[in-house]
KEVEXVO-360412 format. One record per residue: residue in three letters; x, y, z of N, C-alpha, C in turn. Coordinates in nm, 2 decimals. Layout:
BEGIN
PT residu n_x n_y n_z ca_x ca_y ca_z c_x c_y c_z
PT ala X Y Z X Y Z X Y Z;
...
This chain:
BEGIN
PT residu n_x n_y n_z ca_x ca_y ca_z c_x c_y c_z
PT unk 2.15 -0.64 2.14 2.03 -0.57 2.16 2.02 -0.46 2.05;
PT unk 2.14 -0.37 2.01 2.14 -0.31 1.90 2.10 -0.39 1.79;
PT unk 2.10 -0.45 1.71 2.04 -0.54 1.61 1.91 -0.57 1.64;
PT unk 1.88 -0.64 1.70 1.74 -0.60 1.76 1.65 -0.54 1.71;
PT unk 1.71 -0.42 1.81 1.66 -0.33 1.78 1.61 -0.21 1.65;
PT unk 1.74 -0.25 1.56 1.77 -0.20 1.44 1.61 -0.28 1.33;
PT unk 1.62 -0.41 1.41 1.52 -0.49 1.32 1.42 -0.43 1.34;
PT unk 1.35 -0.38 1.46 1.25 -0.40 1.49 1.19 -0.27 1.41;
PT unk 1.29 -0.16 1.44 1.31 -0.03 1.39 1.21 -0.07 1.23;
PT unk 1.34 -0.11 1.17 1.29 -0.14 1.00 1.15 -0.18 0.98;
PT unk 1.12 -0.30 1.06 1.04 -0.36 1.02 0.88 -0.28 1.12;
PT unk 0.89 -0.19 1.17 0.78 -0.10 1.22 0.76 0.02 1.10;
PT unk 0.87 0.10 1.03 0.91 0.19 0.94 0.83 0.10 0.81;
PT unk 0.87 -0.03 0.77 0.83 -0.04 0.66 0.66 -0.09 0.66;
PT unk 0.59 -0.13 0.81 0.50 -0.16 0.82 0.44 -0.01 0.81;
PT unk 0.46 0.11 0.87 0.39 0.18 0.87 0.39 0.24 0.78;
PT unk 0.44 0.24 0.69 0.50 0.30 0.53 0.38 0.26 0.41;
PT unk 0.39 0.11 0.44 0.26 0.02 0.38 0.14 0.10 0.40;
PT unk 0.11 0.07 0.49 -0.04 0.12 0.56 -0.05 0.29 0.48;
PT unk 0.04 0.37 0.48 0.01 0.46 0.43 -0.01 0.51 0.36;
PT unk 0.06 0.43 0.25 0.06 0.40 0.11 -0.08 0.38 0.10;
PT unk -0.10 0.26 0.11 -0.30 0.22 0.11 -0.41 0.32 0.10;
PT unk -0.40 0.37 0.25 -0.47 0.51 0.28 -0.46 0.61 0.19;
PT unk -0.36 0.63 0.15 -0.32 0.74 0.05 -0.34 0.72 -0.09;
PT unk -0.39 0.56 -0.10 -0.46 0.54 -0.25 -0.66 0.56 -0.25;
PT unk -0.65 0.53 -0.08 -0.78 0.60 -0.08 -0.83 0.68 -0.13;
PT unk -0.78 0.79 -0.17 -0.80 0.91 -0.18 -0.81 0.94 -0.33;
PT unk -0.75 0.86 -0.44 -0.71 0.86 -0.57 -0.87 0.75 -0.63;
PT unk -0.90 0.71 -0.55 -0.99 0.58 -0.58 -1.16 0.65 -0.57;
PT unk -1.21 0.71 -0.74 -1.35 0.72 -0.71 -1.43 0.62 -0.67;
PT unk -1.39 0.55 -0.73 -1.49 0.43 -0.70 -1.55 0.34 -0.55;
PT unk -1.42 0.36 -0.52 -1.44 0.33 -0.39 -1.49 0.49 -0.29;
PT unk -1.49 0.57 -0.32 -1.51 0.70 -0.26 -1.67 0.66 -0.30;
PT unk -1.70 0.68 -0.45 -1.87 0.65 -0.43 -1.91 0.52 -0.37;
PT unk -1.89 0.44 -0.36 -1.96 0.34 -0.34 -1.96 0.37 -0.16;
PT unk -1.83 0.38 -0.09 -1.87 0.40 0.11 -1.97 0.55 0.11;
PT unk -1.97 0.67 -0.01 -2.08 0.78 0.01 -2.24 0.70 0.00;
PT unk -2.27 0.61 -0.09 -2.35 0.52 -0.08 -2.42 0.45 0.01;
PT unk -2.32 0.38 0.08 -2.34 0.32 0.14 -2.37 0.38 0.30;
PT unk -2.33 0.51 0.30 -2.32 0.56 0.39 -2.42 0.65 0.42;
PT unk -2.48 0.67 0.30 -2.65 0.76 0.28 -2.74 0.65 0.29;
PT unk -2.70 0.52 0.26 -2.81 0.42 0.30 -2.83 0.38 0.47;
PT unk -2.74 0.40 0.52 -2.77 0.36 0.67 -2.82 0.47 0.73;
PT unk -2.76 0.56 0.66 -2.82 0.72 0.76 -2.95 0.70 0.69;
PT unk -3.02 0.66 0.63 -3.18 0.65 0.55 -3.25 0.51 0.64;
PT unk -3.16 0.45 0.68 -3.21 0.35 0.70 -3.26 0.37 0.85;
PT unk -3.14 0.45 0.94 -3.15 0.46 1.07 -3.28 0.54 1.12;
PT unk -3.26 0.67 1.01 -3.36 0.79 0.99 -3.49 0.72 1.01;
PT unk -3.50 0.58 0.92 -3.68 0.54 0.94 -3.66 0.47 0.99;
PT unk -3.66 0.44 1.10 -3.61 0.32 1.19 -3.57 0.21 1.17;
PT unk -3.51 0.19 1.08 -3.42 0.10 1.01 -3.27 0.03 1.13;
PT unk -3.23 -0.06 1.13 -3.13 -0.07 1.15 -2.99 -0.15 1.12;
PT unk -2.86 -0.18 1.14 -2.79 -0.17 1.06 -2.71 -0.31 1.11;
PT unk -2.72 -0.46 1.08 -2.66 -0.56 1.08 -2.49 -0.61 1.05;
PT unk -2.40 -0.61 1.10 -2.25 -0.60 1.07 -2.23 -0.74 1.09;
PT unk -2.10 -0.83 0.97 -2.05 -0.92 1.06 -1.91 -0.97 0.95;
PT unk -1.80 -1.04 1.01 -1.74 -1.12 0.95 -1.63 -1.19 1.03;
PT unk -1.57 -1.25 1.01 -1.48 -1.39 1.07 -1.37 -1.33 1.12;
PT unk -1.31 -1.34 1.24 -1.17 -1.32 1.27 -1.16 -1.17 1.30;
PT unk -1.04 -1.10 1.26 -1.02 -0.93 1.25 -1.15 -0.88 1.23;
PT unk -1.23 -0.95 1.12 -1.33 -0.90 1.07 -1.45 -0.89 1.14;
PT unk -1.45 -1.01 1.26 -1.55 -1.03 1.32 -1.54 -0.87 1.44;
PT unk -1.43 -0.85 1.50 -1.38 -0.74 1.55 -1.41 -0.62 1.49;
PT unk -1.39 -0.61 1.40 -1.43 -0.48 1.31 -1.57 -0.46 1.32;
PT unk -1.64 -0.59 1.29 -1.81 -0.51 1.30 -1.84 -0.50 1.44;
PT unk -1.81 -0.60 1.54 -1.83 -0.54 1.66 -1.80 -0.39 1.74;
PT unk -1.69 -0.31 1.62 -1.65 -0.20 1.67 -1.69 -0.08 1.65;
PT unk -1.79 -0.13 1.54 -1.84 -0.03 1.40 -1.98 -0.03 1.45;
PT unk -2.02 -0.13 1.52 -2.15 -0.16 1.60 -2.15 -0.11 1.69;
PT unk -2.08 -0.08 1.80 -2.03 -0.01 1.97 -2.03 0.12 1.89;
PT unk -2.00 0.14 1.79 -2.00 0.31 1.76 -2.11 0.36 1.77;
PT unk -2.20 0.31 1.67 -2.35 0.33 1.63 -2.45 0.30 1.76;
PT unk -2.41 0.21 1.82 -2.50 0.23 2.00 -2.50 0.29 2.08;
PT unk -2.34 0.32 2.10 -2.30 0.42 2.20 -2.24 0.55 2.13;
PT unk -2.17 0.61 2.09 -2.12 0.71 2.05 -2.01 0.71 1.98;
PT unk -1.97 0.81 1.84 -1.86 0.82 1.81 -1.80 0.90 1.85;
PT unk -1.81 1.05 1.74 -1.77 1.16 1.76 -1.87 1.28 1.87;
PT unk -2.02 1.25 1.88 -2.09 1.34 1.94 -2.21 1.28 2.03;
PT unk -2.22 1.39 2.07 -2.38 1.30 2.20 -2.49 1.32 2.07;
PT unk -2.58 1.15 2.11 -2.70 1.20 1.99 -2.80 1.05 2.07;
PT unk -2.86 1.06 2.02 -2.93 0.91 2.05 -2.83 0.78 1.98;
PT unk -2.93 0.70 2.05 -2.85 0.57 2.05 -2.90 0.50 1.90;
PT unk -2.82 0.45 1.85 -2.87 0.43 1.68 -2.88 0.27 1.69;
PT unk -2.95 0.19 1.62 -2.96 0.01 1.63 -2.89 -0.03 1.50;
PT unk -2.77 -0.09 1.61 -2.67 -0.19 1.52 -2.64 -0.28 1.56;
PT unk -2.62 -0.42 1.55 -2.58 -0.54 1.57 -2.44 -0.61 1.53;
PT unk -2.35 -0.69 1.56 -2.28 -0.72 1.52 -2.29 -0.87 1.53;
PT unk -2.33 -0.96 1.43 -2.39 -1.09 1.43 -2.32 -1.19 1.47;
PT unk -2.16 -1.14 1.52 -2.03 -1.29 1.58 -2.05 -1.30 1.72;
PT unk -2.13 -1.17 1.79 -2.13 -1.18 1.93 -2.21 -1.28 2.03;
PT unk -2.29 -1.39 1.97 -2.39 -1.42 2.04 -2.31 -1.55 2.07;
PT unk -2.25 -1.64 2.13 -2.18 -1.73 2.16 -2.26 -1.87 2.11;
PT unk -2.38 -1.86 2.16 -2.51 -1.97 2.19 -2.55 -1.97 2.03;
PT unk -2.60 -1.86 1.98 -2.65 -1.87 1.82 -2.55 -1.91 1.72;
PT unk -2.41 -1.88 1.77 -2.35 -1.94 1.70 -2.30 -2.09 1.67;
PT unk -2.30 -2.14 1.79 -2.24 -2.27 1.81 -2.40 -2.35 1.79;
PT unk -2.49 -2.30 1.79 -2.62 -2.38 1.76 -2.65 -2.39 1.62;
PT unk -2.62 -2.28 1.51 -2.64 -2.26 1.41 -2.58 -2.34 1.36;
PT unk -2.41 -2.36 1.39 -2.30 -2.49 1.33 -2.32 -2.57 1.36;
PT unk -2.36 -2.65 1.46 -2.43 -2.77 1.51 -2.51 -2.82 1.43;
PT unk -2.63 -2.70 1.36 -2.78 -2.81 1.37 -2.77 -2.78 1.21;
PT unk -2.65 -2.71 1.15 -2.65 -2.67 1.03 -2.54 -2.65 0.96;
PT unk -2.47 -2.56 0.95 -2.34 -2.55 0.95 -2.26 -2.44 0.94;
PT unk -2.17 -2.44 0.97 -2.10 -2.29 0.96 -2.10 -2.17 0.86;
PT unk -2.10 -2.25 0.75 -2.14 -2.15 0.65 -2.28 -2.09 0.69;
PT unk -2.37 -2.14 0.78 -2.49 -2.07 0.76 -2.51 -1.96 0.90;
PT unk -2.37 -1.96 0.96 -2.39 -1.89 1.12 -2.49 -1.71 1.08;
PT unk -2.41 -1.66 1.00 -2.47 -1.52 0.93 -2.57 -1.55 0.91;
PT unk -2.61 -1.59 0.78 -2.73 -1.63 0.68 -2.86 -1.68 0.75;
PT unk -2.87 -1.76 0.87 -2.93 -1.80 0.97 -2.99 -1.62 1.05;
PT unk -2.86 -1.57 1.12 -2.91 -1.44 1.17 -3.01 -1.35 1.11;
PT unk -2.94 -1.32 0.97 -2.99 -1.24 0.88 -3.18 -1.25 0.86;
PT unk -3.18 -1.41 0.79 -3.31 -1.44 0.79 -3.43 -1.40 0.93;
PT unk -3.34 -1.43 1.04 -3.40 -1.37 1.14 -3.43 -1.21 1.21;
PT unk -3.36 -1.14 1.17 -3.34 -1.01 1.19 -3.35 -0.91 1.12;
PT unk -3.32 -0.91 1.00 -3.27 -0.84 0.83 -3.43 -0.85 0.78;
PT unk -3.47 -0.69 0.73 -3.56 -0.65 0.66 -3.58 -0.57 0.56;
PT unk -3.64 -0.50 0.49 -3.65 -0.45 0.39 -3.58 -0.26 0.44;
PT unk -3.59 -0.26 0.53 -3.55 -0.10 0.61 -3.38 -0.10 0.63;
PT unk -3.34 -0.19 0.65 -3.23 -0.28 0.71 -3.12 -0.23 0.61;
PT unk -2.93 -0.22 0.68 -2.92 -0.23 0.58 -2.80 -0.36 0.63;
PT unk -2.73 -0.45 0.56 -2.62 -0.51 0.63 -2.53 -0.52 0.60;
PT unk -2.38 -0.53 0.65 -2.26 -0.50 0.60 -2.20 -0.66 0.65;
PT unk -2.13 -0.69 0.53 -2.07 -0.85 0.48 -1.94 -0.75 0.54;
PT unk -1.80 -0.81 0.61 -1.67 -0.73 0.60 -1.62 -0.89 0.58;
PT unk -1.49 -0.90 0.46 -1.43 -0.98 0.41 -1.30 -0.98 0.32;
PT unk -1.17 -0.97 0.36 -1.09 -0.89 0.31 -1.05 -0.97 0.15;
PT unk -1.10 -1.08 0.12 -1.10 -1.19 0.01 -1.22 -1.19 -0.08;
PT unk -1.32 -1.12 0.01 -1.45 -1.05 -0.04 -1.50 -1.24 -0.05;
PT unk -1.50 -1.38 -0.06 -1.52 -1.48 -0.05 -1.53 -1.59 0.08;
PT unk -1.53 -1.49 0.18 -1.58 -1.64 0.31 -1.74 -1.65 0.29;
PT unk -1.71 -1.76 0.29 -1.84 -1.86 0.24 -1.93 -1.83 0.33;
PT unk -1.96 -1.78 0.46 -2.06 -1.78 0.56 -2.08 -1.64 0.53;
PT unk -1.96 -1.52 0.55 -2.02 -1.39 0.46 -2.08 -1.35 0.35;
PT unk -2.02 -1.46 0.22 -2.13 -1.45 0.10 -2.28 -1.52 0.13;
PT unk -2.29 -1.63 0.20 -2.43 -1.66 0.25 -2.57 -1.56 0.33;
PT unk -2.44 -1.47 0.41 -2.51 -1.38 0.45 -2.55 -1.27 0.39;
PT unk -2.53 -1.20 0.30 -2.50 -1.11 0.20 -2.63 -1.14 0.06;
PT unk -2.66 -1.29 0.10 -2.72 -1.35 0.01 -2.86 -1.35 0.07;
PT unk -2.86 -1.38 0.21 -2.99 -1.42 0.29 -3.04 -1.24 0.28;
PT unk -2.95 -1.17 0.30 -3.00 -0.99 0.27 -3.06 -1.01 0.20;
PT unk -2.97 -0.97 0.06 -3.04 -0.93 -0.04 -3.20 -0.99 -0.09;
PT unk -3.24 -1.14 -0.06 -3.37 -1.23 -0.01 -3.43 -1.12 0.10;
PT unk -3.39 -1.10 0.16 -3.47 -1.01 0.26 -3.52 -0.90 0.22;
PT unk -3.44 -0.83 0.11 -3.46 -0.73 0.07 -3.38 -0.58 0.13;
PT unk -3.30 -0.60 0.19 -3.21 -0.51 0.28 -3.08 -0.48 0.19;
PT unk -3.03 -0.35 0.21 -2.99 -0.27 0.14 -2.80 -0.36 0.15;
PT unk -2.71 -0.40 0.09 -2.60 -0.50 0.09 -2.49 -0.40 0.11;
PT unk -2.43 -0.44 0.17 -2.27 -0.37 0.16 -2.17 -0.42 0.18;
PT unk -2.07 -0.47 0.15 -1.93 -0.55 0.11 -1.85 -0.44 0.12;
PT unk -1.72 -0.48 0.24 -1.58 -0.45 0.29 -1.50 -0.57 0.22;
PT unk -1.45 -0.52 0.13 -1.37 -0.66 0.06 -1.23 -0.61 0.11;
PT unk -1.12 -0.64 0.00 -0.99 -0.63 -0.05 -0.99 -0.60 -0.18;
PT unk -0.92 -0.61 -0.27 -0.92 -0.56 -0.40 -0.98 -0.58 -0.48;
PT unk -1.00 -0.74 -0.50 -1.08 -0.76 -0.61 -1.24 -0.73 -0.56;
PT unk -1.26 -0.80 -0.43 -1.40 -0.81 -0.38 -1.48 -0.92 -0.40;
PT unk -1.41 -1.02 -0.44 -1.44 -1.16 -0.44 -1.56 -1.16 -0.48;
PT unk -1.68 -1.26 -0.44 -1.81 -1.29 -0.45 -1.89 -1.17 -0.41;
PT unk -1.79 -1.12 -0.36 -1.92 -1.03 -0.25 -1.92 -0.89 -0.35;
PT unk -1.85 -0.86 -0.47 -1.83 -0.78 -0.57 -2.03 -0.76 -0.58;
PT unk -2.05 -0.86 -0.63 -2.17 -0.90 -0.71 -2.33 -0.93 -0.63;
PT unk -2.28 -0.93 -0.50 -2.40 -0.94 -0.36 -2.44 -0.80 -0.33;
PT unk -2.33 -0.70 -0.33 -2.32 -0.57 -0.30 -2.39 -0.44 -0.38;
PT unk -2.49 -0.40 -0.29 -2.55 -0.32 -0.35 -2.43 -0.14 -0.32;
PT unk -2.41 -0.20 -0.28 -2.24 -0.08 -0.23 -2.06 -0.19 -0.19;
PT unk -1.99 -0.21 -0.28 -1.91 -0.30 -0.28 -1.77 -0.18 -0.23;
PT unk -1.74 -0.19 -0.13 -1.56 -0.09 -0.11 -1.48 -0.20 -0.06;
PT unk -1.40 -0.16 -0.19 -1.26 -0.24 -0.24 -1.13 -0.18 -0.17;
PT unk -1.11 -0.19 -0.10 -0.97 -0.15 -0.08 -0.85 -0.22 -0.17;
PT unk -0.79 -0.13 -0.24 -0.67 -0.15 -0.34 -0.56 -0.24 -0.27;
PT unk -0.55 -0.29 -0.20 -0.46 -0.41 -0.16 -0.55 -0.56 -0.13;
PT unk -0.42 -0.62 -0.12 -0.45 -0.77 -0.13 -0.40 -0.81 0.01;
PT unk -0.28 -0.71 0.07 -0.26 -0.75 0.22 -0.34 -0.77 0.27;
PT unk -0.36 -0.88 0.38 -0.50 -0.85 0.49 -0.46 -0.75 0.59;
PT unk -0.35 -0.76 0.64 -0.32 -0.70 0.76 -0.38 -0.55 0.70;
PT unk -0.30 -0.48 0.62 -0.33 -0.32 0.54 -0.54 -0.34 0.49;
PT unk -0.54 -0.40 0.44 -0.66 -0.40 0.40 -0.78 -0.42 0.53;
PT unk -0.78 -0.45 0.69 -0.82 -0.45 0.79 -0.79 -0.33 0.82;
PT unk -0.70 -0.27 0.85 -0.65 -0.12 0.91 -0.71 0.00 0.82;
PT unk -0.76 -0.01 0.70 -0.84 0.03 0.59 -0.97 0.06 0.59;
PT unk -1.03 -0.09 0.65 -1.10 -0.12 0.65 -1.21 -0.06 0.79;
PT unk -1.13 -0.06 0.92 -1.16 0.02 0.99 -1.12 0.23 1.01;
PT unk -1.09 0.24 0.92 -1.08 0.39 0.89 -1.19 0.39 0.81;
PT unk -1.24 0.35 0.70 -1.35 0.34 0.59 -1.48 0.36 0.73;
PT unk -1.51 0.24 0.80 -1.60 0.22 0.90 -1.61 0.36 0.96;
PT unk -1.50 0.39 1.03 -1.49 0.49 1.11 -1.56 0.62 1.06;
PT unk -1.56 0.67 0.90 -1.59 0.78 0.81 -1.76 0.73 0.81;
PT unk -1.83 0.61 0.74 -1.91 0.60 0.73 -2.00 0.62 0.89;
PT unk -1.95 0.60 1.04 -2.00 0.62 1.14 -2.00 0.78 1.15;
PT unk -1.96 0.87 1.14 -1.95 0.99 1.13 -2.00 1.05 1.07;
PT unk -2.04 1.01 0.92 -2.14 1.05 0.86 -2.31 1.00 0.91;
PT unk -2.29 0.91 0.92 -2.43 0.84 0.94 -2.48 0.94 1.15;
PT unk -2.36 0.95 1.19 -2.37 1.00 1.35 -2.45 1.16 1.27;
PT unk -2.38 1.28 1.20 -2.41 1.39 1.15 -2.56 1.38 1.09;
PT unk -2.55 1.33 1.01 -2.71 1.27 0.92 -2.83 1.24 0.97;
PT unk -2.80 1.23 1.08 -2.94 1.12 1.18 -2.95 1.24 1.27;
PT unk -2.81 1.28 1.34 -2.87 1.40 1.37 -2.89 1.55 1.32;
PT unk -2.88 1.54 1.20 -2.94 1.66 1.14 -3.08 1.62 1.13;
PT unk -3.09 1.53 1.06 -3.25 1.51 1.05 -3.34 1.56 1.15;
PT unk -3.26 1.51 1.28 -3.36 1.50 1.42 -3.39 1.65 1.48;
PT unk -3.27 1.75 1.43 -3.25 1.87 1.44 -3.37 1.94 1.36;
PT unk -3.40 1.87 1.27 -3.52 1.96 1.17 -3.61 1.92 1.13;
PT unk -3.62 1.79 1.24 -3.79 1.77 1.28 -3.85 1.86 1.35;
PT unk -3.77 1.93 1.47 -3.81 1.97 1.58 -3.86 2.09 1.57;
């Protein structure tokens, strides 16, 4: 049980060590610092004129926008009104109909065309920045005319060049580049929560 234990020890120490490391390149990274301030003045612009704000991606990622979406509905950090976000993995029915009568690559790209507007803004999350149904979707935006944003991994794959606001996280891990990825989310909700309600503060 001691060995074990000793494993488990290490291998929790070097996991959390990782992760912090990451985080702590956040901070050294303009680029990535402008582009989520970007991206994050576009949804608070978007929400402001009643815009609303489309999330999605596969797996972890499909989770992520669902979480990033429950923020912006219901609350993060403050009581304010309820802000319009979607997360496009949740509909069970639209999805398995979309793959059916079309194909998987088009489950997003399908939503988007239906939902996504010129006010709009939508967020691709893809830690390879290249799943094929996220760069479709990212693609049916930008056709729509809706403001793009890409949650990659390092390089930022396809979705580099889709992204009207592209944040790279400096790793290639998925596991670190998900945990990244929802702290980034987390910052852009906070800002956009502050923003929407200041505005509403100085209409009044």
């Amino acid at each position: 049980m001691a060995v074990k234990s000793k494993k488990f020890d290490d291998l929790m120490r070097r996991r959390v060590r990782e992760s912090i490391a990451v985080k702590e390149l956040l901070l050294g990274d303009c680029g990535l610092q402008r582009a989520l301030a970007g991206a994050a003045r576009a949804a608070a612009r978007a929400l402001g004129r009643g815009g609303k704000v489309l999330i999605f991606g596969n797996g972890g990622s499909a989770a992520d926008a669902q979480h990033l979406a429950a923020e912006l509905v219901g609350r993060y950090r403050r009581e304010r009104a309820a802000l319009p976000a979607l997360a496009l993995g949740t509909n069970g029915s639209a999805l398995t109909a979309i793959s059916n009568d079309y194909d998987f690559s088009r489950v997003f790209a399908r939503q988007v065309e239906a939902l996504a507007g010129e006010r709009d803004v939508v967020i691709g999350i893809s830690t390879s920045g290249n799943s094929a149904n996220v760069v479709r979707g990212l693609k049916a935006a930008r056709k729509r005319g809706a403001v793009t944003v890409g949650f990659t991994g390092k390089t930022g794959g396809a979705l580099s060049k889709l992204s009207d606001y592209c944040i790279r996280v400096p790793s290639d891990d998925t596991a670190r580049v998900q945990e990244a990825h929802i702290l980034i989310g987390h910052i852009l909700c906070e800002f956009v929560e502050e923003a929407v309600a200041g505005e509403r503060r100085g209409a009044r």
